[in-house]
C-alpha positions in Angstrom: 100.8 104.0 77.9 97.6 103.3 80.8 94.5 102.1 79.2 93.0 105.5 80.5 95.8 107.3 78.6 95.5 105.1 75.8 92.1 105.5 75.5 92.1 109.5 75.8 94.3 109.6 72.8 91.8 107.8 70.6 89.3 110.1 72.1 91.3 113.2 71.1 92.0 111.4 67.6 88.5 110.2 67.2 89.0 106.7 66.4 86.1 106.0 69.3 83.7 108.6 70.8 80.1 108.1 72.4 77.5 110.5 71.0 76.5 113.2 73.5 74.5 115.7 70.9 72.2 112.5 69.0 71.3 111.7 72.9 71.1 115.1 73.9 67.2 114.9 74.9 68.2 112.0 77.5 70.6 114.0 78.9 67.7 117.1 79.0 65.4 114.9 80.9 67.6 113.6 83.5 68.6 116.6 83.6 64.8 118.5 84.4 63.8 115.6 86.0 67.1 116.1 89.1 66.5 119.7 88.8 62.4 119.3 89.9 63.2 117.0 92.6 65.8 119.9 94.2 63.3 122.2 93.7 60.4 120.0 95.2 63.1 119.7 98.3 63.9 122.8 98.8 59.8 124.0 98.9 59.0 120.8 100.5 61.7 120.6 103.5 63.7 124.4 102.9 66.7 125.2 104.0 68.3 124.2 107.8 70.0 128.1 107.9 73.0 128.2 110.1 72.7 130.3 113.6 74.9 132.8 111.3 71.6 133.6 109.4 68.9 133.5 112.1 70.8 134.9 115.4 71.1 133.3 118.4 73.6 131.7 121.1 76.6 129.6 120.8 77.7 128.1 123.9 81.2 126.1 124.4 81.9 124.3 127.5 85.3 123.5 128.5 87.8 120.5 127.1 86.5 117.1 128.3 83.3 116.8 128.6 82.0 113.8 129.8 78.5 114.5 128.8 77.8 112.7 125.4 76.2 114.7 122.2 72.8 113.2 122.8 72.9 114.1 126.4 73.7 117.6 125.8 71.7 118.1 122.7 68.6 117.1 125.1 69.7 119.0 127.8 70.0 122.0 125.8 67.0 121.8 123.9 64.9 121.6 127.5 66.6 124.7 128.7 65.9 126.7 125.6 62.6 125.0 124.2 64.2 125.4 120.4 66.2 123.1 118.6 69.9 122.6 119.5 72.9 121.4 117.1 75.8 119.9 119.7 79.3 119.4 117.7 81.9 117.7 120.1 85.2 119.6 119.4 88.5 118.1 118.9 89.8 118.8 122.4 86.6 117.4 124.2 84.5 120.4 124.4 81.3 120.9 123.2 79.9 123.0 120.8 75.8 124.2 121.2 73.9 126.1 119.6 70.6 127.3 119.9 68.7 129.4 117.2 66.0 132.7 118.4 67.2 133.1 121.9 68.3 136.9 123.3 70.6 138.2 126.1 68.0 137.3 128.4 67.3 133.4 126.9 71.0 133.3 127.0 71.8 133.7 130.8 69.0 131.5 131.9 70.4 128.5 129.1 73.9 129.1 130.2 72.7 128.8 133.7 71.3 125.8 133.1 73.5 123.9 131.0 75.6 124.4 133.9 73.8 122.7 136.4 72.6 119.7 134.1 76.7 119.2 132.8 78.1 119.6 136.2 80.1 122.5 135.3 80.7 126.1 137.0 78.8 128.6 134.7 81.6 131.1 134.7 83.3 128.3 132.7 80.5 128.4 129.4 81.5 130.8 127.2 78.1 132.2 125.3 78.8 134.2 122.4 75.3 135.6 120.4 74.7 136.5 117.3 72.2 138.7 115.7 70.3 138.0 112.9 71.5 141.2 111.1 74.8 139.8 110.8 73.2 136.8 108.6 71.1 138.9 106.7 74.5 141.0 105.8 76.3 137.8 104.8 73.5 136.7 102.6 72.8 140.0 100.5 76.6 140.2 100.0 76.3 136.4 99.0 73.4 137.4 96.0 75.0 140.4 95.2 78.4 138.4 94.5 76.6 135.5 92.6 74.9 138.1 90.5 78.0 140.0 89.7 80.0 136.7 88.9 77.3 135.6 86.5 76.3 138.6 84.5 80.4 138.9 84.3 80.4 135.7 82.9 77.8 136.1 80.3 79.8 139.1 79.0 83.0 137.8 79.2 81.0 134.3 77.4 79.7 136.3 74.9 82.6 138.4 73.6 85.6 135.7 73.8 83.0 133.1 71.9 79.6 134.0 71.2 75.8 135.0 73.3 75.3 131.0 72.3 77.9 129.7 74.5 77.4 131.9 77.2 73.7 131.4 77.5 74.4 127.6 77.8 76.7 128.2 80.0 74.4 130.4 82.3 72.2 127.6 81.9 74.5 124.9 83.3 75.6 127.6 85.5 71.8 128.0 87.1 71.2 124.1 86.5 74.6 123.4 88.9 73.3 125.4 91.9 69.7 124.7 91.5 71.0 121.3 92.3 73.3 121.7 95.0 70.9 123.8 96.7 68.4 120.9 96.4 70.7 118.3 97.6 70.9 120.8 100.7 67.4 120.8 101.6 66.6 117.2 100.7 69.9 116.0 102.7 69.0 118.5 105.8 72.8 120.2 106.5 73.0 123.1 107.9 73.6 126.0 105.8 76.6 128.3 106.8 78.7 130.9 105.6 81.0 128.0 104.5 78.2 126.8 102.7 78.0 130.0 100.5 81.8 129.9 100.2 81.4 126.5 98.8 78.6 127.1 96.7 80.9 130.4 94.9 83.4 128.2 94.5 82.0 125.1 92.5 80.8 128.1 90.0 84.6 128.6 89.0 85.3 124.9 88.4 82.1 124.2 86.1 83.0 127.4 84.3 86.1 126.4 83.8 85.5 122.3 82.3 82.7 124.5 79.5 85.2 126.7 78.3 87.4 124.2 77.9 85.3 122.3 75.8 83.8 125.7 74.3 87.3 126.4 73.7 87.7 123.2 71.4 84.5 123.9 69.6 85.1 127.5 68.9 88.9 125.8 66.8 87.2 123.2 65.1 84.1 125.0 64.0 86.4 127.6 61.9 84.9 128.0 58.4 82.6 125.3 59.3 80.2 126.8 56.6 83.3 126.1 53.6 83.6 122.0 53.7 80.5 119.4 52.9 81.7 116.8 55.7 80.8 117.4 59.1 77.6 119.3 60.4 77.8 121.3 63.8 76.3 118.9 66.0 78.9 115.9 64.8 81.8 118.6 65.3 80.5 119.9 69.0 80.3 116.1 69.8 84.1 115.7 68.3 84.7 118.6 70.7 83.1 116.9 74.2 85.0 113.6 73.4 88.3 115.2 72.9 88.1 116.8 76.2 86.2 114.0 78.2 89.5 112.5 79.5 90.5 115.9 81.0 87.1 116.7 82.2 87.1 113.4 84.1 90.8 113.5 85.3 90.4 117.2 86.5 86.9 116.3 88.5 88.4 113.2 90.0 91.2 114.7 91.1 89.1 117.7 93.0 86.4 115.2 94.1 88.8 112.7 96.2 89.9 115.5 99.1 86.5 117.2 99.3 85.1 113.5 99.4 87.4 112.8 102.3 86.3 115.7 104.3 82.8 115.0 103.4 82.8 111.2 104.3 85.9 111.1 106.5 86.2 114.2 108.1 82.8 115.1 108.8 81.0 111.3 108.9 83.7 109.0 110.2 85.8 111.5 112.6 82.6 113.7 113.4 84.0 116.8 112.3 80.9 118.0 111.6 81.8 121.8 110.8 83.4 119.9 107.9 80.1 119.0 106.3 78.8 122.4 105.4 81.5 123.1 103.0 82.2 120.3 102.2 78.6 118.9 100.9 78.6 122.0 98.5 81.6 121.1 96.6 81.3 117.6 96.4 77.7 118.1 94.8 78.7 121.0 92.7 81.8 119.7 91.9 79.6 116.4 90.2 77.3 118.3 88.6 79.5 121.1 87.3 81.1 118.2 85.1 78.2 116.5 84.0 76.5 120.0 83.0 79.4 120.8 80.8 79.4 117.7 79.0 75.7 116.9 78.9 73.9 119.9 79.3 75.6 123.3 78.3 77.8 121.9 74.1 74.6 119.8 73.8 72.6 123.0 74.3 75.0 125.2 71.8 74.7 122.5 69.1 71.0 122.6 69.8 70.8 126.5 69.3 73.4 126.9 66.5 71.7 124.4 64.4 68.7 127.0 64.2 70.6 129.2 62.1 69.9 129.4 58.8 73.4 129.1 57.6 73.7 125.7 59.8 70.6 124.3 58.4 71.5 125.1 55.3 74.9 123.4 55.7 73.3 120.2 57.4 70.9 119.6 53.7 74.3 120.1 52.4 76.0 117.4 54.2 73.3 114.9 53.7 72.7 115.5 51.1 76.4 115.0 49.6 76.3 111.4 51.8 73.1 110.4 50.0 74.7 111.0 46.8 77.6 108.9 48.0 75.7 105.9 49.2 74.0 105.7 45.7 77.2 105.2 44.1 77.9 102.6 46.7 80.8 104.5 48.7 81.1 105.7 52.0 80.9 108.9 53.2 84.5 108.7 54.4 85.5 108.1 50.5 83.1 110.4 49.0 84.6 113.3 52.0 88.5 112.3 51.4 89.5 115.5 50.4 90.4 116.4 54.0 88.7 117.4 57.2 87.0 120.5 55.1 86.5 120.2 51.3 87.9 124.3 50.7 89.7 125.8 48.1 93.3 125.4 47.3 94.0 128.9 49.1 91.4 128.3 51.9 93.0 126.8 55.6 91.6 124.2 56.9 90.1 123.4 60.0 90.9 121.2 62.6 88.5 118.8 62.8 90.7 115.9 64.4 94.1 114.7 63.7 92.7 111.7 62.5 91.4 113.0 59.4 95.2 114.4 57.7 96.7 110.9 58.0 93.6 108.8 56.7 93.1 111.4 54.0 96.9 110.6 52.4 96.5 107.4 53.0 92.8 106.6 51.0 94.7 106.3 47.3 93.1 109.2 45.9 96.0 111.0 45.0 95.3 114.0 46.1 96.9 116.0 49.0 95.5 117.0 52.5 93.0 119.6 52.7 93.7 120.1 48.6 90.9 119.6 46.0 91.9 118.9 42.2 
């Protein structure tokens, strides 16, 4: 077996784990503290919208160009007196656009780009677009977002409970609060791509919380019958038995979007690649570090509120005080079994670890069974 392998297994077992709940207000701050610079971005710089959202004129000239993109990007913006982005195209053309211009704008640009690229005019194509069109694409964008989350709050709240699916809103919110910031702070243009991308990364940090929710939700079965474990220590049980296959699933969907990012758009100059591309790299990143820092931390955090949780945690530390006054560990003075329940109760599943080492302790007694 890999070391990596290896070491998931003891993960999943619980021979090792790292402590994610006791550090919990670490992760919170690093947390608030990425999520204020993205927002001090985004209100300091804003958002470079795409021609799809403002209107304007797209211009391609024909394959092989000899004109670099500096040249043309100057050229264009002296025509139109805005701001130009120039792409060169795989087959040598160029791509321009130019943001606020109308019909009229259009012909005299076209006209001009012509004369300072040595190329017949008939030979530009100019294709505009009207602001509406963005407008349309960017309602419908909010109007999905908002469906897809209060869908995922029910959905949250029925399968588990209104706990889990307001932390997961919350990681939900904290992912694109920070994508959007990287956007602003990094200047890329935003596209319709980008708001593809950006409903996209939503499904994949959904999807490494449940799974982790999922694991809580078994293990935290009749919690409230057994003196051993309190909710936090069980939730944290939960994030290292799926931290292997969080990190295994995110690597694996970071290394192509990184090679469009870095590759495709910054070493080939396939710069249409970047708008996409950007927004699931980022989201991608923070989508796993919200659901393993942010949104069990958070559920632990609220379920330990309740009374019954509270009341369970004086329970628990109280049964180890006891334990360490006679001079045993908690492990000996908790043998019984994961839970300490009746002989007709079922235990939960607190880690396969626990069966084996309680048969194994000399007690005499079976797993899960009290005398």
């Amino acid at each position: 077996m890999s070391k990596l392998g290896n070491l998931g297994a003891r993960l999943h077992h619980g021979e090792v784990g790292y402590d994610f709940v006791k550090n919990r207000k670490i992760w919170y701050g690093i947390s608030i503290l990425i999520t204020i610079t993205a927002i001090v971005g985004l209100a300091v710089r804003g958002l470079h919208m795409g021609i799809e959202f403002q209107g304007g004129a797209v211009f391609t000239t024909p394959k092989n160009m000899s004109a670099s993109v500096s040249q043309a990007e100057e050229y264009a913006e002296e025509a139109s007196g805005h701001d130009a982005i120039v792409q060169k195209l795989g087959d040598g053309s160029l791509r321009i656009q130019i943001a606020g211009t109308d019909t009229a704008q259009s012909d005299q640009i076209k006209e001009s780009l012509s004369e300072d690229l040595k190329v017949d005019a008939e030979r530009i194509n100019a294709d505009l677009v009207g602001p509406s069109w963005g407008d349309q694409i960017a309602n419908k964008a909010w109007q999905g977002l908002g469906i897809f989350l209060v869908l995922v709050v029910i959905y949250l709240a029925i399968a588990f409970e209104w706990r889990m699916a307001l932390a997961a809103f919350v990681a939900l919110i904290h992912d694109i609060t920070i994508t959007v910031g990287i956007y602003a702070l990094v200047g890329f243009e935003v596209t319709p791509g980008t708001v593809i991308g950006l409903l996209t990364i939503l499904g994949y940090s959904l999807y490494d919380t449940v799974v982790v929710f999922d694991s809580l939700k078994e293990q935290t079965r009749d919690i409230t019958k057994q003196t051993r474990w309190t909710y936090s220590e069980i939730a944290n049980r939960s994030i290292n038995s799926t931290l292997v296959r969080s990190i295994n699933t995110t690597v694996v969907a970071l290394l192509p979007v990184g090679g469009l990012l870095f590759i495709g758009g910054g070493v080939l100059g396939a710069g249409m690649l970047n708008d996409i591309s950007l927004s699931l790299f980022v989201g991608l990143a923070a989508g796993a570090y919200s659901s393993i820092f942010i949104a069990t931390p958070l559920v632990a955090d609220l379920k330990e509120r309740e009374p019954q949780m509270k009341a369970l945690k004086k329970r628990v530390l109280a049964k180890r005080a006891q334990a360490a006054a006679k001079g045993e560990s908690p492990e000996e003075a908790t043998s019984d079994g994961p839970f300490d329940e009746p002989d007709d109760a079922t235990p939960a599943v607190v880690g396969p670890r626990d069966q084996p080492a309680s048969r194994t302790r000399g007690r005499g007694r079976p797993s899960g069974k009290r005398r």
